[in-house]
C-alpha positions as CSV (number, residue, x, y, z in Angstrom):
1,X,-126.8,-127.6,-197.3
2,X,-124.6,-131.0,-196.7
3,X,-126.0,-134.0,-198.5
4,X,-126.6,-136.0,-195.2
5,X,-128.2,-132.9,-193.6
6,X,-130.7,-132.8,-196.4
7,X,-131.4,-136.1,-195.7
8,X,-131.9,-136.6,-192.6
9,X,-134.7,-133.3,-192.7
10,X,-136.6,-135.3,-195.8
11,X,-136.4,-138.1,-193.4
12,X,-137.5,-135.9,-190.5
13,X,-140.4,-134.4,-192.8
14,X,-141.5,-137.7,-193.8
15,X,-141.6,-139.4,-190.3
16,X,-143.9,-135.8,-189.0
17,X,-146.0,-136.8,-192.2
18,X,-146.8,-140.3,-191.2
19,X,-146.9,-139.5,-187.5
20,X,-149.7,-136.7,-188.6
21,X,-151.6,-139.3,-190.7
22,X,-151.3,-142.2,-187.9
23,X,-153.2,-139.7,-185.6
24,X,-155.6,-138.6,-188.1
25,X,-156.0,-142.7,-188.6
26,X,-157.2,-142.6,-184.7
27,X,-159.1,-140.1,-184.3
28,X,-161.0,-141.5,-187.7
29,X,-160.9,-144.7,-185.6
30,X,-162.2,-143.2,-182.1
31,X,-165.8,-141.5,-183.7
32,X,-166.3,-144.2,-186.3
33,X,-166.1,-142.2,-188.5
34,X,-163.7,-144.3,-190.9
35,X,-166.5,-147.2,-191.3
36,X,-168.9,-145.0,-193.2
37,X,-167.1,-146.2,-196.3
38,X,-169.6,-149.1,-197.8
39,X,-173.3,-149.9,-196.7
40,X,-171.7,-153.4,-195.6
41,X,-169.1,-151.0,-192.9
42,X,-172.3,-148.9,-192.2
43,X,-174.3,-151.5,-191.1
44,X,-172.3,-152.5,-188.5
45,X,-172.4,-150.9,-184.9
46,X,-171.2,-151.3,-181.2
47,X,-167.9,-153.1,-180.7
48,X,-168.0,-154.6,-184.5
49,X,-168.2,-150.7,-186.1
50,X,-164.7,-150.2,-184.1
51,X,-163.1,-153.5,-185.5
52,X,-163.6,-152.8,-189.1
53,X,-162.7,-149.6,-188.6
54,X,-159.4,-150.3,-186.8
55,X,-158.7,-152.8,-189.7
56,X,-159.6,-150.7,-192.5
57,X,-157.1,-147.8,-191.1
58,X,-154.5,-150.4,-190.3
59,X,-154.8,-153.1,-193.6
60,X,-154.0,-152.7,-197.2
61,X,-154.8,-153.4,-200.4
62,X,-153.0,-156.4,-202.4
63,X,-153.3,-154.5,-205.8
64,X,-154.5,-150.9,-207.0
65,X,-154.1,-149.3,-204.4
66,X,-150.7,-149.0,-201.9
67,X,-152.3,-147.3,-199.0
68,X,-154.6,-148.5,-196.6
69,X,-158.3,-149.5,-197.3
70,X,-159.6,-146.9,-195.6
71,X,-157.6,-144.3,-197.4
72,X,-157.8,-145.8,-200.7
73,X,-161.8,-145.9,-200.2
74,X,-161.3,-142.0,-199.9
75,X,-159.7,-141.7,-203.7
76,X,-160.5,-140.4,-206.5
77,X,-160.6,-142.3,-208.9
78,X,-162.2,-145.5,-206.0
79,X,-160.3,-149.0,-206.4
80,X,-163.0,-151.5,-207.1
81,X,-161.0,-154.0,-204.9
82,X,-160.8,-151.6,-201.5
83,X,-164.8,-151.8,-202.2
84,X,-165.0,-155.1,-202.3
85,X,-162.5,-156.2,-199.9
86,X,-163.6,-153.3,-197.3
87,X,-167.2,-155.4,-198.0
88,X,-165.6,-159.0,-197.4
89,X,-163.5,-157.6,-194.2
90,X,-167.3,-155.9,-192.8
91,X,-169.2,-159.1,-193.4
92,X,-166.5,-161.2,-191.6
93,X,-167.0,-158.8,-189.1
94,X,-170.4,-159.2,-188.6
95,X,-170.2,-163.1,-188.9
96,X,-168.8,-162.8,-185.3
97,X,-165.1,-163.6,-186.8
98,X,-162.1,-161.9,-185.0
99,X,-158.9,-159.8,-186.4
100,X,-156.6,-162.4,-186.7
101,X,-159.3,-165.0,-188.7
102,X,-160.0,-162.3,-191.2
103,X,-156.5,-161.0,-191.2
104,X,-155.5,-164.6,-192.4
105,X,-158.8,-164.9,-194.9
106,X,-157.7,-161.5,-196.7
107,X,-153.7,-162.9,-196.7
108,X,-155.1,-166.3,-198.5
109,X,-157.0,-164.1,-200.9
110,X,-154.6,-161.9,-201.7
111,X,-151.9,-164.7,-202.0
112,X,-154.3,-166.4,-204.7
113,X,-154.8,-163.4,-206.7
114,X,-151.0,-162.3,-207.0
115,X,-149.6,-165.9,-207.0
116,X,-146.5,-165.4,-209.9
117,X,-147.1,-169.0,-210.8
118,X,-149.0,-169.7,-213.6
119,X,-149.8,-173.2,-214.5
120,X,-151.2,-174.7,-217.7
121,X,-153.7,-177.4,-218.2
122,X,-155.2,-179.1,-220.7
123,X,-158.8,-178.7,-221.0
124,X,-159.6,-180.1,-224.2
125,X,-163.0,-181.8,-224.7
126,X,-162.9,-185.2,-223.2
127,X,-160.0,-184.3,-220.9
128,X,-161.9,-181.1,-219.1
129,X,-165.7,-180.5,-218.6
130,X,-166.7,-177.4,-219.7
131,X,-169.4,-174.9,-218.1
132,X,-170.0,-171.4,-218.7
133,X,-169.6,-169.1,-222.4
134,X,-166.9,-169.6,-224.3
135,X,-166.2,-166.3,-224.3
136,X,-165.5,-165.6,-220.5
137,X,-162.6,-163.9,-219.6
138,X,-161.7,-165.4,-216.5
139,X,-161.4,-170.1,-216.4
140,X,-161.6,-171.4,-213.2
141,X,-160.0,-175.1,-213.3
142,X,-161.4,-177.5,-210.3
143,X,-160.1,-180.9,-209.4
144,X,-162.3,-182.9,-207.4
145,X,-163.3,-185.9,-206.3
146,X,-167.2,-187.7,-207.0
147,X,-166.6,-189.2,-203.9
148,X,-166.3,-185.6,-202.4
149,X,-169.3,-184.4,-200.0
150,X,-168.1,-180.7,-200.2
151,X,-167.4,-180.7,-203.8
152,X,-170.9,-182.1,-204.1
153,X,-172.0,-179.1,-202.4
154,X,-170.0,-176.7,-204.0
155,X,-169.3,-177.2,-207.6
156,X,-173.3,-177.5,-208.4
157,X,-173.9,-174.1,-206.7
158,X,-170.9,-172.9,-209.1
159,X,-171.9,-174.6,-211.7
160,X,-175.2,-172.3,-211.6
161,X,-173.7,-169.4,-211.0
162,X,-171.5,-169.5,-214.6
163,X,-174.4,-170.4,-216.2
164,X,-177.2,-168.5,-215.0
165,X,-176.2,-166.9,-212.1
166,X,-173.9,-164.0,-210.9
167,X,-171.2,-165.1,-213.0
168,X,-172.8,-165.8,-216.6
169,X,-170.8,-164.8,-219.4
170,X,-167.8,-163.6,-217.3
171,X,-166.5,-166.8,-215.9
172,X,-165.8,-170.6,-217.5
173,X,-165.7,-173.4,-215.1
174,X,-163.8,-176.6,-216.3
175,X,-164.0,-179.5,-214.4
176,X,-161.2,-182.6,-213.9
177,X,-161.9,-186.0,-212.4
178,X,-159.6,-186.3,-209.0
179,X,-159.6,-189.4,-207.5
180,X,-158.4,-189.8,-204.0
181,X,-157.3,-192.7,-202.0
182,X,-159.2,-191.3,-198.7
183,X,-162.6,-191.7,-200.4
184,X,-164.3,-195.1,-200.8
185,X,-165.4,-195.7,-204.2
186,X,-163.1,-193.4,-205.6
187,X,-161.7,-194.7,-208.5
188,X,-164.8,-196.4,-209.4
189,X,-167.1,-193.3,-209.5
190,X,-164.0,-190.9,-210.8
191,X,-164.3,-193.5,-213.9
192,X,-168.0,-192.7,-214.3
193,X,-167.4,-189.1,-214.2
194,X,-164.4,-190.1,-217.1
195,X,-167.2,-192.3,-218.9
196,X,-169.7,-189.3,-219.0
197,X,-167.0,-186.9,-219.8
198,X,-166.2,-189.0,-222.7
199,X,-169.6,-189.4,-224.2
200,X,-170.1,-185.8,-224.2
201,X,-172.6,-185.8,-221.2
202,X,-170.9,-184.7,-218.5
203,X,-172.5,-182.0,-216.9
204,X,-176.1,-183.9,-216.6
205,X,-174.6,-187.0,-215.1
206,X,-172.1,-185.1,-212.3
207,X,-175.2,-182.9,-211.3
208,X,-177.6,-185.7,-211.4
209,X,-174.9,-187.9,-209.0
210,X,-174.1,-184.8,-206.8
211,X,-177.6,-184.3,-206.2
212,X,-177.8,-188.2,-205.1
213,X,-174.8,-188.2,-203.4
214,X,-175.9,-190.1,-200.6
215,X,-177.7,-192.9,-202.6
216,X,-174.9,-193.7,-203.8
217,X,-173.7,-197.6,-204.0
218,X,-171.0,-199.2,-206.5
219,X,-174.0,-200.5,-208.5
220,X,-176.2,-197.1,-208.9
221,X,-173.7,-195.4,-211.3
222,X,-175.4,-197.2,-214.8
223,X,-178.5,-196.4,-213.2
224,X,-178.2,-192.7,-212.6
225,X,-176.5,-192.1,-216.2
226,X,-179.6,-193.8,-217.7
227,X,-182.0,-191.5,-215.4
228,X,-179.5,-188.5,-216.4
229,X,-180.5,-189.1,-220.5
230,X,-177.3,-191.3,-220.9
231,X,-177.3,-194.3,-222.6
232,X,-176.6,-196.7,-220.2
233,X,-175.1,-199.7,-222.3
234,X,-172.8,-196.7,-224.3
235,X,-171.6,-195.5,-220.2
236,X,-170.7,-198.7,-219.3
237,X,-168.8,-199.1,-222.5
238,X,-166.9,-196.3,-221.9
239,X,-165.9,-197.0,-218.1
240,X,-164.6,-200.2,-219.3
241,X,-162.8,-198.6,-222.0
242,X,-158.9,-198.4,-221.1
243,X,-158.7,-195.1,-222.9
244,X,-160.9,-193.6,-220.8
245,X,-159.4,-194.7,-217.6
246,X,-156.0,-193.7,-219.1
247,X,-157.1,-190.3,-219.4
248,X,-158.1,-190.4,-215.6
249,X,-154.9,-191.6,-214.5
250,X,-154.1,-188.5,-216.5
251,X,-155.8,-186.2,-214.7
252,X,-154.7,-187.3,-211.6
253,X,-150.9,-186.9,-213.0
254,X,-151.5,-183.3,-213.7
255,X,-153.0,-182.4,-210.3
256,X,-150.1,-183.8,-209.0
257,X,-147.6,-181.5,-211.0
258,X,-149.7,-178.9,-209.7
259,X,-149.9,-179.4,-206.0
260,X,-153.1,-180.8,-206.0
261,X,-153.1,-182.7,-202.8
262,X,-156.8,-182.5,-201.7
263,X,-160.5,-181.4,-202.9
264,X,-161.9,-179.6,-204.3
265,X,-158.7,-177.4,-205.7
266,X,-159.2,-174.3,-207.8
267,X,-157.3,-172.4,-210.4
268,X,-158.3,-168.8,-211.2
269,X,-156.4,-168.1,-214.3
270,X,-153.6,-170.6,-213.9
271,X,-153.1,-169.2,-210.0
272,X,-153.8,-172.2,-207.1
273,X,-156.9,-170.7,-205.0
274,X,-156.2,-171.1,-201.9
275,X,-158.7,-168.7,-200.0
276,X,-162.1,-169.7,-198.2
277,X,-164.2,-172.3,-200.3
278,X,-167.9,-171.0,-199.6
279,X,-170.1,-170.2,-202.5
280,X,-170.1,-166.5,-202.0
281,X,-166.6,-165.8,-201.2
282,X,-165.7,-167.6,-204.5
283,X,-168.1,-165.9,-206.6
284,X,-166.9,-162.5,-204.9
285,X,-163.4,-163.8,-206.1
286,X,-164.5,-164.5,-208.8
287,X,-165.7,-161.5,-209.9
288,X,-163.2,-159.6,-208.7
289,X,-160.7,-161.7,-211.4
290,X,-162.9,-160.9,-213.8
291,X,-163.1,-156.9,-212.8
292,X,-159.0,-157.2,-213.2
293,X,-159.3,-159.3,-216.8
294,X,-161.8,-156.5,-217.7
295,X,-159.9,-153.7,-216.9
296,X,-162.1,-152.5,-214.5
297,X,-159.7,-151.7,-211.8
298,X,-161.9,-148.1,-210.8
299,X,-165.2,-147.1,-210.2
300,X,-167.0,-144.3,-212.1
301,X,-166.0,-140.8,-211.2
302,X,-169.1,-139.4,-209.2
303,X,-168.3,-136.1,-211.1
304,X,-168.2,-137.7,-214.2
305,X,-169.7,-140.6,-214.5
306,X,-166.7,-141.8,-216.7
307,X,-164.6,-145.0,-215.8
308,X,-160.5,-143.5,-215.8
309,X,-158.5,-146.1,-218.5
310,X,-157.2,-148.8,-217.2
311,X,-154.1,-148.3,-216.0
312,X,-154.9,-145.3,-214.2
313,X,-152.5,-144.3,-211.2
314,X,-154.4,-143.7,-207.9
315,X,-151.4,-143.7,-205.6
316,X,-148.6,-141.7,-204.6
């Protein structure tokens, strides 16, 4: 058979093949029958049941699997990550959010966790707060501001996750002073944050002034480190020190180099977070980082009980 007439029947075999699984992703589609993939997807009925499952037949994976969620949910070995993502896609869902709001939460999410740049900080003591075991395989870097309501919100709740929550032992949080112009008091209560930082007590301070954000006045700062355990004649020492402030200006320079523009601003592993900032999408993120820096890209065979090695080929 001529070359291009072998060709052009692959082709035509290969266009039947994806017309036949297009229809099969329909009629899947048209009885539901594609949702019954996680007890998030199962839970969902009505007009929200035919959503998800539209999206899980049309949407796919950033990483371990090529095919479409629905379809890589069906493999054997199962992606971790079409678990988890069909899971994030069925709770937006039921959240009341439509196709093209999650379609652009999963895009930011996926453009965080495959980001090719990789940037390097330095998070020595003094420089970086630390939070979490030393041992964790996955550092998540935040810049933010004291002056910061959401960060106030936000990096306390995280904060007790990597040390006794959901992400103990598998994730480090490091924390860098941000100031930003926008903020009143900024550079004033950035230097505290420095001060405490400096003296070792950083993590008693920031929590004690996060859970008082509102009280907050130019003249409360000594005050709270003294009701935080700080010695309050060493703190104001230190945020009159020039060294100290020097190493804020610091901070603020290496933000910049990084594209830090507002806060709070997460790394995960070196790679700008730029996905949805509530608590439980960013422990879900979380984990899933740490599920790739483990190696645990599959789920346990059902017939088995075995994990496959890493590494282990689910598509075609």
């Amino acid at each position: 058979m001529p070359e291009t007439a072998a060709r052009a029947k692959t082709d035509g075999v290969a266009a039947a093949a994806r017309r036949r699984l297009r229809l099969s992703l329909l009629a899947l589609w048209a009885t539901g029958a594609a949702a019954a993939q996680t007890p998030v997807c199962d839970g969902l009925v009505g007009d929200e049941r035919d959503l998800a499952t539209r999206m899980l037949a049309t949407h796919y994976l950033y990483d371990c699997c090529d095919r479409t969620m629905a379809e890589c949910l069906e493999q054997e070995p199962t992606c971790r990550l079409a678990v988890r993502l069909a899971n994030n896609l069925c709770r937006r869902v039921a959240l009341g959010q439509d196709e093209a709001t999650i379609e652009r939460a999963l895009s930011r999410r996926g453009r965080s966790a495959m980001d090719p740049r990789v940037c390097q900080f330095d998070l020595t003591p003094g420089v970086a707060a630390a939070a979490g075991a030393d041992t964790a395989r996955v550092a998540v870097v935040e810049y933010a501001c004291a002056r910061c309501p959401f960060c106030a919100l936000l990096t306390p709740a995280l904060h007790r996750e990597v040390t006794a929550g959901r992400l103990r032992g598998k994730v480090r949080l490091y924390f860098k002073a941000w100031p930003i112009r926008s903020h009143a008091h900024s550079k004033e209560t950035n230097l505290g944050l420095a001060a405490a930082m400096h003296l070792g007590e950083f993590w008693p301070f920031l929590l004690h002034a996060f859970g008082h954000f509102d009280d907050f006045g130019p003249e409360t700062q000594a005050a709270w480190a003294a009701q935080a355990g700080l010695d309050r004649v060493a703190f104001e020492a230190a945020v009159a020190d020039p060294a100290v402030a020097a190493r804020l200006v610091e901070s603020k320079k290496e933000g910049l180099r990084h594209g830090v523009h507002a806060t709070p601003t997460f790394f995960i592993d070196g790679r700008e977070y730029v996905g949805d900032l509530g608590v439980e999408e960013m422990v879900d993120v979380l984990l899933e980082a740490w599920d790739r820096a483990a190696g645990r890209d599959y789920l346990p065979s059902p017939r088995t009980g075995a994990e496959p090695a890493t590494g282990t080929q689910t598509s075609q």
